[in-house]
VEXKE-575620 format. One line per field, with one value per residue: y, x, z of N, C-alpha, C in turn; chain; residue number from 1. Coordinates in steps of 0.02 Angstrom, whole numbers, plus 32768, in hexadecimal, padded with zeros to 4 digits. Each point is the difference from the previous one (the first is absolute). Layout:
# VEXKE-575620
nc2 <- c(Y_...)
nc1 <- c(X_...)
nc3 <- c(Z_...)
cac2 <- c(Y_...)
cac1 <- c(X_...)
cac3 <- c(Z_...)
cc2 <- c(Y_...)
cc1 <- c(X_...)
cc3 <- c(Z_...)
ch <- c(A_...)
i <- c(NUM_...)
END
This chain:
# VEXKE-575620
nc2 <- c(B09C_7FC3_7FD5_7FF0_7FC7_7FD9_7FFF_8044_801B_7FF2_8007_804A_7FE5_7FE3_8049_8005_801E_7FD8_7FD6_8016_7FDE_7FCE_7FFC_8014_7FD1_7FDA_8024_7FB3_7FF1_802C_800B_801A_802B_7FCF_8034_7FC6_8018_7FF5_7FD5_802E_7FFA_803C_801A_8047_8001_7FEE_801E_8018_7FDE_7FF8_804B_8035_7FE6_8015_8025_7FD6_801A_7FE8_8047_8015_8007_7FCD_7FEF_7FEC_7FAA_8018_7FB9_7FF4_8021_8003_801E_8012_7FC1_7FBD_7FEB_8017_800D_7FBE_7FFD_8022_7FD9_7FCB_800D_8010_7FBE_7FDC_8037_7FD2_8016_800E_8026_7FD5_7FF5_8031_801B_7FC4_7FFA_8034_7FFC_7FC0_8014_802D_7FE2_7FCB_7FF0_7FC6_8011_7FC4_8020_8051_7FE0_7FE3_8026_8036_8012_7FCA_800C_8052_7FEA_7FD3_802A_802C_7FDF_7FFC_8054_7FD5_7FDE_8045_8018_8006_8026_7FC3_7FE2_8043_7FE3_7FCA_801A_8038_7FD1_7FCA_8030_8005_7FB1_7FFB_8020_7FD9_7FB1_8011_8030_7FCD_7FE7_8032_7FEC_7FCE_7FF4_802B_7FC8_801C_7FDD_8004_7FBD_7FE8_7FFF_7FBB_8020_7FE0_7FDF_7FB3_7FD4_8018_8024_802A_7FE4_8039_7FEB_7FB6_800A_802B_7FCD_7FD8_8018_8018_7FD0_7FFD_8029_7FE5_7FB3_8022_7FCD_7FE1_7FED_7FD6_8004_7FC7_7FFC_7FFC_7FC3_7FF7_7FE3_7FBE_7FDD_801C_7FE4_7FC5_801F_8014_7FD4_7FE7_8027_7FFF_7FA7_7FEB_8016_8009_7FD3_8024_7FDB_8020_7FB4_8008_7FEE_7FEA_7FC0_801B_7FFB_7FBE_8023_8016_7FB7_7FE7_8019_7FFA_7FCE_7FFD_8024_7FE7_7FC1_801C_802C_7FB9_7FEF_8018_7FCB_7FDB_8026_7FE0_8014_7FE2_8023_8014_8018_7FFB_801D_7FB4_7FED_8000_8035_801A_7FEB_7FE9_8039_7FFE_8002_7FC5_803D_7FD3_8046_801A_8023_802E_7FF0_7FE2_801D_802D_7FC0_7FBE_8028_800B_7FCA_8007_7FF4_803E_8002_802C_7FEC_7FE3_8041_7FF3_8037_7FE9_7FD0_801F_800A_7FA7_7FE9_8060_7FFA_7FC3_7FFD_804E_8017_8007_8022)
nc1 <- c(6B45_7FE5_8034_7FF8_8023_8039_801E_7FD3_8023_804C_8006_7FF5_8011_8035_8023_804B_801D_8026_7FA9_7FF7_804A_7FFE_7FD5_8016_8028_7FD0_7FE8_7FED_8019_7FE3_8035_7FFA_8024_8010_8026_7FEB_7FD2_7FE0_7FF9_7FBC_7FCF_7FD0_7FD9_7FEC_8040_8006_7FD9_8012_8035_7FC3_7FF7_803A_8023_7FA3_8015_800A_7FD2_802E_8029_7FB3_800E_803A_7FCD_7FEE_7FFE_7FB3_8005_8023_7FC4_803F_8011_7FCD_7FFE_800E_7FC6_8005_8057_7FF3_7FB3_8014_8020_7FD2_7FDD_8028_8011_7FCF_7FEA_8038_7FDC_8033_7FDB_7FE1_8042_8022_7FB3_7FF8_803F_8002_7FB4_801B_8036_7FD7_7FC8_804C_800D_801C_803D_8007_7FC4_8022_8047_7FF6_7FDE_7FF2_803D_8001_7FBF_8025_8065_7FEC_7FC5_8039_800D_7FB8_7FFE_8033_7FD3_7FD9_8024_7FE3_7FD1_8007_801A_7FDE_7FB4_8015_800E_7FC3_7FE7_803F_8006_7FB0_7FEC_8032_7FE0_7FCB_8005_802C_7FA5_7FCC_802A_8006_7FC3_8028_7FF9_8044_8024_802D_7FDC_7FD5_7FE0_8030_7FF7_800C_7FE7_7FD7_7FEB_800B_8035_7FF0_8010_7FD5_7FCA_7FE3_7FB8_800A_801B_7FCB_7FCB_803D_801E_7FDD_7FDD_8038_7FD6_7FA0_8034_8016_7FEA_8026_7FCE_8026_7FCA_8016_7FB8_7FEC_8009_8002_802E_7FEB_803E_7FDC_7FC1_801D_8020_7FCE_7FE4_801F_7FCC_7FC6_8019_7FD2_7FCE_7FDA_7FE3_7FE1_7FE0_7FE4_7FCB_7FFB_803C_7FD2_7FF8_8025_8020_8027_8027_7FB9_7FEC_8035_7FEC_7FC0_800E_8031_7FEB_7FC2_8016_800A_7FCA_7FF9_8040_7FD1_7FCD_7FED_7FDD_7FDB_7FE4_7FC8_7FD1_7FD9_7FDA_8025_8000_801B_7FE7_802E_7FFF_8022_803F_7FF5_7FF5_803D_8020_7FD2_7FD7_7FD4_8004_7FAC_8021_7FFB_7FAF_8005_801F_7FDC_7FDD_8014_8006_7FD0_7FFB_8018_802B_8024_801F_803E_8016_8055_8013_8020_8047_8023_7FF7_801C_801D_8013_800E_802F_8042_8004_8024_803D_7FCA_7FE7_8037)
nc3 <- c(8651_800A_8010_7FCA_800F_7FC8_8046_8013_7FAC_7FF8_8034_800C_7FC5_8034_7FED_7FF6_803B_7FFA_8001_803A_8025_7FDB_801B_804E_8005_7FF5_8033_8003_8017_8016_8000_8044_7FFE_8033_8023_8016_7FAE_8033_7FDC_7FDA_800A_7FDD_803F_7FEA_7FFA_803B_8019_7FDE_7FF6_802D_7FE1_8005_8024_801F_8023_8036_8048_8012_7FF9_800F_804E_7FD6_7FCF_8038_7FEC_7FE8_802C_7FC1_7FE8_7FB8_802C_7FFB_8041_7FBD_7FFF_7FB9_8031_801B_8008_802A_8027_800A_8006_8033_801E_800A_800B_8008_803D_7FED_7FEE_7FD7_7FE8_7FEE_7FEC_7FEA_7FDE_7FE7_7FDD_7FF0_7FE9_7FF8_7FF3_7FDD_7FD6_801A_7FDE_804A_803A_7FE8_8002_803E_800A_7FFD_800C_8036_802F_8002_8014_8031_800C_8004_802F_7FFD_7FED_7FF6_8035_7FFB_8008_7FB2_8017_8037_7FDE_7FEE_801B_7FFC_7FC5_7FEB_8009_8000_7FC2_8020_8015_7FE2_7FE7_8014_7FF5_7FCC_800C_802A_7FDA_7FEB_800D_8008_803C_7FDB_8014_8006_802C_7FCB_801C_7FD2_7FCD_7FE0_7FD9_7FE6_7FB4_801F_7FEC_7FCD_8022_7FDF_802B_7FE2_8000_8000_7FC3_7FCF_8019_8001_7FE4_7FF3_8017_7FE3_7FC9_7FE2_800D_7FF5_7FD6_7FF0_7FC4_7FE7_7FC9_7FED_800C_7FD0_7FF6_803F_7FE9_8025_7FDE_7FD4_802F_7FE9_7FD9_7FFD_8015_7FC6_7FDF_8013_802D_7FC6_8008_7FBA_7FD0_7FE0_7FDF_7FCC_800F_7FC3_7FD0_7FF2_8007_8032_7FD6_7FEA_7FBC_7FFE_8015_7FD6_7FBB_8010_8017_7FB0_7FF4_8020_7FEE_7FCB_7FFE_801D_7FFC_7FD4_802E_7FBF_8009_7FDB_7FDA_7FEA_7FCC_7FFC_7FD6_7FFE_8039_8001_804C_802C_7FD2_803C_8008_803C_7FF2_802F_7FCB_7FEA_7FF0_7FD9_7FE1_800B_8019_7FF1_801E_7FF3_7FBE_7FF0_8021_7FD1_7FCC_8023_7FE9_7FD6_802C_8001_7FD9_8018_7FB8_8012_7FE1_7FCC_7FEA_7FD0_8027_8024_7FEF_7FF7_8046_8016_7FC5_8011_805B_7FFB_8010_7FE6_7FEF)
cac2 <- c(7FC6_7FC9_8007_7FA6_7FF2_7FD7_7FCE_7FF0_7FF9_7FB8_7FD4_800A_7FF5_7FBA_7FDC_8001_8036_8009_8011_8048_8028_800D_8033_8064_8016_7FF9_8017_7FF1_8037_8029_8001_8033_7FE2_8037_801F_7FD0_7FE3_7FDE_8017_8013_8002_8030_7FD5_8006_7FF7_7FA8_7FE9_8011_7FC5_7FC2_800B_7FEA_7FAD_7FB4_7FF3_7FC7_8012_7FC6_8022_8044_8020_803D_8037_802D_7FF0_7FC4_7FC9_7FF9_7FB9_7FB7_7FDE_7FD1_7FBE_7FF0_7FB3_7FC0_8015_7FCE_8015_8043_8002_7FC7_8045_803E_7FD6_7FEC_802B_8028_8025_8010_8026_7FF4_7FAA_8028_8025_7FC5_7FE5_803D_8006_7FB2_800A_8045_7FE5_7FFF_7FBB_7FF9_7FF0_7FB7_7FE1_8018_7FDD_7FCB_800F_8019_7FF2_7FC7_7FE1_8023_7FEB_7FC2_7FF6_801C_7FC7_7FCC_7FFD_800E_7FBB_8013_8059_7FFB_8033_7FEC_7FF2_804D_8012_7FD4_801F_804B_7FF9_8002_8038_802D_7FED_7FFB_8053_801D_7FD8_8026_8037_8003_7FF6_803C_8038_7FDA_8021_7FE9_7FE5_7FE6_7FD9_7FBB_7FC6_7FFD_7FBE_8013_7FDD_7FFF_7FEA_7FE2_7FF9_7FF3_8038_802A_8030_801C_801B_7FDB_8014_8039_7FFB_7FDD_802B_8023_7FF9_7FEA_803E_8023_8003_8012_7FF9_8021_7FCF_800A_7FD9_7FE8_7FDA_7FBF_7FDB_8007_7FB6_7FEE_8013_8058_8007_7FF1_802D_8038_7FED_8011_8031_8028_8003_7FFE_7FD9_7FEA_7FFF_7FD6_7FC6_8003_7FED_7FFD_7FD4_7FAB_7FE6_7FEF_7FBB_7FEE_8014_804A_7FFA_7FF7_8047_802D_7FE4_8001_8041_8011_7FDC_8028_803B_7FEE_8017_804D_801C_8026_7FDB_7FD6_8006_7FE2_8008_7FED_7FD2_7FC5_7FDB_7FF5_7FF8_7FC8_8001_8004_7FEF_802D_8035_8021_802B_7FFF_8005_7FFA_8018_800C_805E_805E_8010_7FBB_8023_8045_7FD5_7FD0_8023_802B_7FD3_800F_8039_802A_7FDB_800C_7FD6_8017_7FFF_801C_8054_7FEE_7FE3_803F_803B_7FFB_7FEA_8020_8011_7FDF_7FED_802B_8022_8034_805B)
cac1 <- c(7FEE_801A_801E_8005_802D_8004_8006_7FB9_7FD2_8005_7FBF_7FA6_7FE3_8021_8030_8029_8016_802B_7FDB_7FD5_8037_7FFF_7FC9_800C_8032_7FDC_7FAA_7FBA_7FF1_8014_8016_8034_8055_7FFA_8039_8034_7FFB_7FC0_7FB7_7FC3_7FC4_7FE3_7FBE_7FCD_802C_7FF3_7FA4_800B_802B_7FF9_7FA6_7FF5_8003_7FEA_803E_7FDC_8009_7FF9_800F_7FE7_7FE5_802C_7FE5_7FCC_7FB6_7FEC_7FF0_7FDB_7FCC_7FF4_8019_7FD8_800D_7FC6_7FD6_802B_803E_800D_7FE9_800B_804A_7FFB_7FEB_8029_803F_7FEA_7FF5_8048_7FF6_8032_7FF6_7FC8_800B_803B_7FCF_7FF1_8030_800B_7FDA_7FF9_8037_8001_7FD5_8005_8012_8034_801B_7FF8_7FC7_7FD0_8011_7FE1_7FAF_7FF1_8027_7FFD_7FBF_7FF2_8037_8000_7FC6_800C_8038_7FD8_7FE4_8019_7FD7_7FC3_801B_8036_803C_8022_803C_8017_7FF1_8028_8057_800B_7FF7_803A_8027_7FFD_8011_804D_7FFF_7FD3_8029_8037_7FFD_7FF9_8041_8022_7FD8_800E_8034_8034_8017_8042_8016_7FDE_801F_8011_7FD1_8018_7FCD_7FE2_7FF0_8029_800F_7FAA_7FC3_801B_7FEF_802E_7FD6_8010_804B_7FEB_7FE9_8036_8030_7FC5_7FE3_8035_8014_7FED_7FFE_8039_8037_8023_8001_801D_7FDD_8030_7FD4_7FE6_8035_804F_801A_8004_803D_800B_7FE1_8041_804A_7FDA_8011_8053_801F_7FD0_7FDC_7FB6_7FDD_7FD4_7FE5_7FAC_7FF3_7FCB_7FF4_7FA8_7FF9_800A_801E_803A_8040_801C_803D_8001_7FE8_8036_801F_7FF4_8011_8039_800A_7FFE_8039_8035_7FF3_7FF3_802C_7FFE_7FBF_7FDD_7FA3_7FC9_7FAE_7FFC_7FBD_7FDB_7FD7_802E_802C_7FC4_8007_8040_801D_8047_7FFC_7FFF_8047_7FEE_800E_7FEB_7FC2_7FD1_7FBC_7FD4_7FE7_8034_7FF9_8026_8031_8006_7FD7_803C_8035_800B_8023_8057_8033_800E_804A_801E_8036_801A_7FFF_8030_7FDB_7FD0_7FBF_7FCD_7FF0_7FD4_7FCD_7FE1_7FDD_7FCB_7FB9_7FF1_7FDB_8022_7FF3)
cac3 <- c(7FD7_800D_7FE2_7FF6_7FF1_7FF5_801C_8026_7FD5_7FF5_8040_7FF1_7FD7_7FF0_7FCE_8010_800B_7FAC_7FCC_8010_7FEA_7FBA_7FD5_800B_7FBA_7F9A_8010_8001_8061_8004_8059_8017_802C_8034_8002_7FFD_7FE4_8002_7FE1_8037_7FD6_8008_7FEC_7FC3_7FCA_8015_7FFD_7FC8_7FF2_801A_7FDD_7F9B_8004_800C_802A_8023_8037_803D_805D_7FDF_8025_7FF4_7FDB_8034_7FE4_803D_7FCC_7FC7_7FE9_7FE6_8051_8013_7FEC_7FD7_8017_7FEA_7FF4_7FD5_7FCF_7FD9_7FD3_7FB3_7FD1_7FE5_7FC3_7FC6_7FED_800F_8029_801B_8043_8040_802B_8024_8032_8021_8045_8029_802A_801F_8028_8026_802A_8045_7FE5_7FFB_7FBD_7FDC_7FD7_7FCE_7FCF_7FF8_7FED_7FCF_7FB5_7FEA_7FC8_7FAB_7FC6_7FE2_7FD8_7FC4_7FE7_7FF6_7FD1_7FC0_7FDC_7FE0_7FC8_7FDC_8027_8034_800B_7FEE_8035_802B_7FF8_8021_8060_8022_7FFB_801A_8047_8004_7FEA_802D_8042_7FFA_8012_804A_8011_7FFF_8032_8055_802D_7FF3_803B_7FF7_8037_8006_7FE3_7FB5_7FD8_7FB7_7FD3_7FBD_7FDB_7FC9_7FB2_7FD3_8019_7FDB_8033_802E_802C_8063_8024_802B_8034_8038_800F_8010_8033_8023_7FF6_8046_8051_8009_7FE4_7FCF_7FE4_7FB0_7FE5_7FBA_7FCD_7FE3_7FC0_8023_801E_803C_8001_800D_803D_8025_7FEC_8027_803C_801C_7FE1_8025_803B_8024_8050_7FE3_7FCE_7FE8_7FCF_7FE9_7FD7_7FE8_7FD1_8016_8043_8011_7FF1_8043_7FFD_8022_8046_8018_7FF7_8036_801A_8010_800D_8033_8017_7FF5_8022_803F_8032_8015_8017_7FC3_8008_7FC6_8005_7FBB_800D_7FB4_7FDD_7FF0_804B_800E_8034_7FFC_7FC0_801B_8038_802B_8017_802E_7FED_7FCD_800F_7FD2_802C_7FD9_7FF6_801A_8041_8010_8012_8025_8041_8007_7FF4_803F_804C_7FFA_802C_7FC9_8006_7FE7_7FF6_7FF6_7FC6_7FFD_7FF1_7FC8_8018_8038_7FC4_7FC3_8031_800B_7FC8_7FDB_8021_801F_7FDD_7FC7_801F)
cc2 <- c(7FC4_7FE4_7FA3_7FEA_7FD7_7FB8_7FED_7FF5_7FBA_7FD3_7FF7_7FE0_7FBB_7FF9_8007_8054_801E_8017_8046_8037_800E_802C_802B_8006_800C_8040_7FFB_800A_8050_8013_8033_7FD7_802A_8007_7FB1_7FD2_7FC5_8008_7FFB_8002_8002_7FAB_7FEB_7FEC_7F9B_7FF2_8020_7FCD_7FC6_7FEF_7FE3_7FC6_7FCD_7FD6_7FCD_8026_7FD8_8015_803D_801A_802B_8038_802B_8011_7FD2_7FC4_7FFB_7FD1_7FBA_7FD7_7FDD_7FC8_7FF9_7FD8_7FC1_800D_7FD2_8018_8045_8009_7FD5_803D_8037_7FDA_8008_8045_8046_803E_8009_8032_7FF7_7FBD_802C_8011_7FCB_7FD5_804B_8000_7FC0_8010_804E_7FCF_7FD7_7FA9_7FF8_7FF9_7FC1_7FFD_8008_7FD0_7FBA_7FFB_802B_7FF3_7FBE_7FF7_8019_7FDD_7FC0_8000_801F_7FCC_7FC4_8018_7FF8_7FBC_800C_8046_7FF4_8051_800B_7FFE_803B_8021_7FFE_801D_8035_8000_7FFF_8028_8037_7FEF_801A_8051_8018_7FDB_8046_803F_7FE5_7FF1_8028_804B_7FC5_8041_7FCA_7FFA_7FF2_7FC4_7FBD_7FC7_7FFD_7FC4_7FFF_7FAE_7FF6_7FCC_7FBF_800C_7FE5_8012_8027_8047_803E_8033_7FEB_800C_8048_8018_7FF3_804E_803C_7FFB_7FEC_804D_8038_7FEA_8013_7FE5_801B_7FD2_8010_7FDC_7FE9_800F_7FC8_7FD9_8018_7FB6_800D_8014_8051_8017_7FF0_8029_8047_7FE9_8018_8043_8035_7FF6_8008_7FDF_7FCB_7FF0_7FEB_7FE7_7FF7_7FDD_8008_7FD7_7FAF_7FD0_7FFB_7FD6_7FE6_801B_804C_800F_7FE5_8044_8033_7FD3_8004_8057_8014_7FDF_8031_8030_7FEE_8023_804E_8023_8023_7FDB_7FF8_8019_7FEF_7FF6_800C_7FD3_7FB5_7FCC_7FD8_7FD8_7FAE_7FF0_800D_7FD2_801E_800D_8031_8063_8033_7FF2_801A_802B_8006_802B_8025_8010_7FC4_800A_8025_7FFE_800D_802F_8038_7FD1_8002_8028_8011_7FE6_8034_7FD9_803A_7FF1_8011_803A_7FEF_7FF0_8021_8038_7FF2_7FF4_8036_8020_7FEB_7FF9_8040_802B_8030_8047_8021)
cc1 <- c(802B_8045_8018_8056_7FED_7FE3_7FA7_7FCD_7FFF_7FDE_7FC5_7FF2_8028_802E_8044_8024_8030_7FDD_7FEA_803C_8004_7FCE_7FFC_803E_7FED_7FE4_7FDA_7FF5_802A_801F_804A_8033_800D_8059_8028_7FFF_7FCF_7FAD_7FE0_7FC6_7FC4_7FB9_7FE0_801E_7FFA_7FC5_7FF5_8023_7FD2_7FBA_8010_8045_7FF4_8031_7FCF_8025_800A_7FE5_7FE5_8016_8064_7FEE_7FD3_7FC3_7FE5_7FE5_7FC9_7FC2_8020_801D_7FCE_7FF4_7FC0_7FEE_8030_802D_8004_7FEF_7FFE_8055_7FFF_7FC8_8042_802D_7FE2_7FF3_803B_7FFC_8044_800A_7FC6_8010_802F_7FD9_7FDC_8029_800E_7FCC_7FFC_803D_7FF8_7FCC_800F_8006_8055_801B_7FFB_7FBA_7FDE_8027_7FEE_7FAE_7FEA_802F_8008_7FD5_7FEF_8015_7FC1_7FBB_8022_802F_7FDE_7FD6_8019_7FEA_7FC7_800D_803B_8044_8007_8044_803A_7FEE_8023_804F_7FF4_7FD6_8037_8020_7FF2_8007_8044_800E_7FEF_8030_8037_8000_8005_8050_8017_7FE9_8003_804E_803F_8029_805B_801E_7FCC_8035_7FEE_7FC2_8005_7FE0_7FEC_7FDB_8030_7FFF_7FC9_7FB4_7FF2_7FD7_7FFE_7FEA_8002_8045_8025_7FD6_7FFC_8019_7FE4_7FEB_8043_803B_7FE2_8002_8050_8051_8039_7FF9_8022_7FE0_802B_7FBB_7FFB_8037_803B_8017_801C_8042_8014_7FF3_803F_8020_7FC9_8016_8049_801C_7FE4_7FFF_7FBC_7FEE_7FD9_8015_7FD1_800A_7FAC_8004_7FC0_7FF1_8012_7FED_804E_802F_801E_803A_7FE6_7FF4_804D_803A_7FF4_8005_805E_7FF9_7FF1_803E_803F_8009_7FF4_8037_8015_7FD8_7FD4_7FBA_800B_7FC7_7FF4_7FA9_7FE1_7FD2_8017_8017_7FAE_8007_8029_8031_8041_8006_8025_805C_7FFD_7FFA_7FC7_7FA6_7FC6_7FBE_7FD3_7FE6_8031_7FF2_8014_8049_801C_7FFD_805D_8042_801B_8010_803F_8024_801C_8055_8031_803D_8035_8028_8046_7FF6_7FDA_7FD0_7FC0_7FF6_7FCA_7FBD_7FBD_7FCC_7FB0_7FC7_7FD1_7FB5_8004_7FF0_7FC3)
cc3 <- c(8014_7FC0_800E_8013_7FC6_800A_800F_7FC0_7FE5_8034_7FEC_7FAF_7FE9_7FC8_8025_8000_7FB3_7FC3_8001_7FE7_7FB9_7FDD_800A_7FD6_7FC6_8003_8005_803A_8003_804B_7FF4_8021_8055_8005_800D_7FCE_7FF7_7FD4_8037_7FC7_8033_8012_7FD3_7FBF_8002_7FD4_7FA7_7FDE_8025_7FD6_7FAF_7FEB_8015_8046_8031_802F_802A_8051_7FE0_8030_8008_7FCD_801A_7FDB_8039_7FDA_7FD4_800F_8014_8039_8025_7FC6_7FD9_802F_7FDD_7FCF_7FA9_7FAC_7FDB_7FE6_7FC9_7FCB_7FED_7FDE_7FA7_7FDA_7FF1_8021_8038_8045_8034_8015_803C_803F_8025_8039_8037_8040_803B_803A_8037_801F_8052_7FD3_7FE6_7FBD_7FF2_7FFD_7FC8_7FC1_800A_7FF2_7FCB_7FBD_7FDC_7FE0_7FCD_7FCA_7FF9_7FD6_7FB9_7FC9_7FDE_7FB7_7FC0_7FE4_7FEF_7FEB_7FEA_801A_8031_800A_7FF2_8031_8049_8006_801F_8047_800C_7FFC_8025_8047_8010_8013_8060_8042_8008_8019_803F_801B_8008_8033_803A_8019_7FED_803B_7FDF_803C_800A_7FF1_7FB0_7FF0_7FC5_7FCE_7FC8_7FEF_7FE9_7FAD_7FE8_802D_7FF4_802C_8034_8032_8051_8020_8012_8029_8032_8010_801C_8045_803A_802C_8045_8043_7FFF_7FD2_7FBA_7FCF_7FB3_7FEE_7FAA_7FE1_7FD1_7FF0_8027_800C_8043_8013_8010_8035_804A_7FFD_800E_804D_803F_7FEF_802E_8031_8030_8042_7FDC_7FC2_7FD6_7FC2_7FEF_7FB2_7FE2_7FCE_8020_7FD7_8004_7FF6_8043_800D_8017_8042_8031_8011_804E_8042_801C_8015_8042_803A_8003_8037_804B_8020_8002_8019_7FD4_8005_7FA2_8008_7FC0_7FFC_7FAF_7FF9_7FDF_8028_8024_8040_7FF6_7FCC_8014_8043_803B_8015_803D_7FE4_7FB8_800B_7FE3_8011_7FC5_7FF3_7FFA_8037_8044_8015_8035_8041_8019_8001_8052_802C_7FE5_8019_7FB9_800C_7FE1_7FE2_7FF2_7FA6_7FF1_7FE7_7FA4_7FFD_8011_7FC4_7FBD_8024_7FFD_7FBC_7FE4_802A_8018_7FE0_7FC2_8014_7FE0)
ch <- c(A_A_A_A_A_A_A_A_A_A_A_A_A_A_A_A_A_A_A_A_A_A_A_A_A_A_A_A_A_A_A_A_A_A_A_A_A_A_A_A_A_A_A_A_A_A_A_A_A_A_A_A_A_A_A_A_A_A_A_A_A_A_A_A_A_A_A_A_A_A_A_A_A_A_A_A_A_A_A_A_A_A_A_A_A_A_A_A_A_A_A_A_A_A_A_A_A_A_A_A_A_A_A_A_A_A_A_A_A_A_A_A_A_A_A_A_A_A_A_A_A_A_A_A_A_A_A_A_A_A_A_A_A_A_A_A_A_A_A_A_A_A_A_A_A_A_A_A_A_A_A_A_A_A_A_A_A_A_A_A_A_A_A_A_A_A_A_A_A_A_A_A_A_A_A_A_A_A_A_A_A_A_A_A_A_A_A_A_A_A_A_A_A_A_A_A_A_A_A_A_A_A_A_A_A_A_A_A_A_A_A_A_A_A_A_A_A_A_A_A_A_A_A_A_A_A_A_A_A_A_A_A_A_A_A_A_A_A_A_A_A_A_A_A_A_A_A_A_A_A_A_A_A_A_A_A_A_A_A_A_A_A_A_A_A_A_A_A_A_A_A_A_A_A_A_A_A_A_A_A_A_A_A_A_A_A_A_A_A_A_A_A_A_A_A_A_A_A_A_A_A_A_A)
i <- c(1_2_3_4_5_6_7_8_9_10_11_12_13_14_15_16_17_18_19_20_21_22_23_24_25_26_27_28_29_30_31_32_33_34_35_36_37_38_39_40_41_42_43_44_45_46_47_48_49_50_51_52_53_54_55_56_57_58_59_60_61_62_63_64_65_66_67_68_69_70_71_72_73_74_75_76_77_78_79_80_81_82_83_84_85_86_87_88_89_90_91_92_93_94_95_96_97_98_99_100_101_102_103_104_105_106_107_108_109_110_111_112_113_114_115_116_117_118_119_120_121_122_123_124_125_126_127_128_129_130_131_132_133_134_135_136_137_138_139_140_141_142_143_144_145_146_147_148_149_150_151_152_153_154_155_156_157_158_159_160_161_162_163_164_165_166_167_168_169_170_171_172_173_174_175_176_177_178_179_180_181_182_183_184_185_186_187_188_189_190_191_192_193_194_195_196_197_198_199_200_201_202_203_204_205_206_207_208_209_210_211_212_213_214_215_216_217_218_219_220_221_222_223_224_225_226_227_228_229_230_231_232_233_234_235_236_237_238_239_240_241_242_243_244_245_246_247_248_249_250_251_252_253_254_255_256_257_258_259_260_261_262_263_264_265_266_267_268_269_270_271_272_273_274_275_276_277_278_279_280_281_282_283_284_285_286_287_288_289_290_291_292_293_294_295_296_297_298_299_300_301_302_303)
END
């Protein structure tokens, strides 16, 4: 009988190796110990835990399943994730990006195309349903749920270049700035995402604290103050003489709204991004030993 690690169940269904650990502890997985103390879990014992919790398969084929149905692509990604939003269909949004991404579509396009156009038709009904705007809360809750699985079933890298990000003060958003991170994630990087309502200031002292190659700046609430458009301005200034790229993008950011920095660069996508972000030579800075430790803590993947 085949015998799971940890490590291949947490893959195959996108949660984190620690979580799987915990539940052969609880029992909700049932698993043996091999003579060096290592869990092991039984196939059938997997596919049993993947049946009666609704579990989202990302990688069947470590379950030595062959691809599901729902792998084949809809005609229209778009529209069938704006049906599973609205309909709080949680696992068939899970089975929707699963199937867009095994297909052979990138993390930035399926977030710049299909997900976009779901959030935003969903974002529009709370001017003709009175339960839109509830509607509108448990889409994101479940977007956040799902960005967070494909994050976690990407190949963990301890040697990418660092990126470190968020949401300014009074954003309260927190869906683009984990989508930044995300798609930043699958070309190889190490991104710390602050999320929403992080001040600019904090992003600096991240800066010096972490040592990034990068940092992103997602605005969505606008229009932009002059004191917020200055704010990211002195920051990217700051960070110039440490060879720190700016990236600054959102729905909010509107073309010439910054001015031009050699250091500091206004894009319109995640996939835009993702274009841009690989022309960056990867930079090792040197850290002091505190440094490097809180460095490693925060940027390193989680076990």
């Amino acid at each position: 009988m085949r015998l799971l690690t940890t490590r291949e169940l947490a893959h195959a269904i996108g949660v984190s190796e620690s979580s799987i650990k915990r539940w052969a502890d609880e029992g909700v997985i049932r698993a043996s110990r091999t003579a060096g103390g290592h869990r092991r879990i039984p196939l059938p014992e997997a596919l049993r835990f993947v049946h009666e919790h609704r579990a989202v398969v990302l990688h069947p084929q470590l379950l030595g399943l062959e691809q599901p149905a729902s792998a084949v692509l809809p005609a229209d990604p778009a529209g069938h994730l704006f049906s599973a939003l609205c309909d709080g269909e949680e696992s068939k949004v899970h089975e929707l990006l699963s199937s867009l991404l095994q297909g052979g579509t990138t993390v930035a396009d399926v977030i710049d195309g299909p997900l976009r156009a779901a959030m935003t038709r969903i974002g529009e009904l709370w001017r003709h349903d009175p339960e839109g705007l509830l509607i509108e809360h448990r889409a994101t809750d479940i977007v956040l749920r799902a960005l967070n699985a494909v994050r976690m079933s990407l190949p963990q890298t301890t040697s990418g270049p660092v990126a470190v990000g968020g949401a300014p003060s009074g954003d309260p958003y927190t869906v683009p700035s984990l989508a930044v991170a995300t798609v930043l994630a699958a070309d190889g990087w190490r991104p710390v995402n602050f999320g929403p309502d992080t001040p600019l200031e904090s992003l600096a002292r991240a800066a010096d604290w972490l040592a990034p190659r990068l940092i992103w700046i997602s605005c969505t609430v606008g229009p932009l103050s002059r004191s917020r458009i200055e704010q990211v301005v002195d920051l990217a200034r700051t960070v110039a003489t440490s060879r720190i790229e700016v990236v600054v993008g959102g729905q909010a950011v509107a073309p010439g709204t910054f001015p031009k920095l050699a250091n500091l660069r206004v894009l319109s996508s995640v996939s835009d991004l993702a274009v841009w972000a690989r022309t960056l030579a990867p930079r090792k800075a040197a850290l002091a030993p505190r440094r490097r430790q809180r460095a490693k803590r925060l940027a390193s993947p989680a076990p």
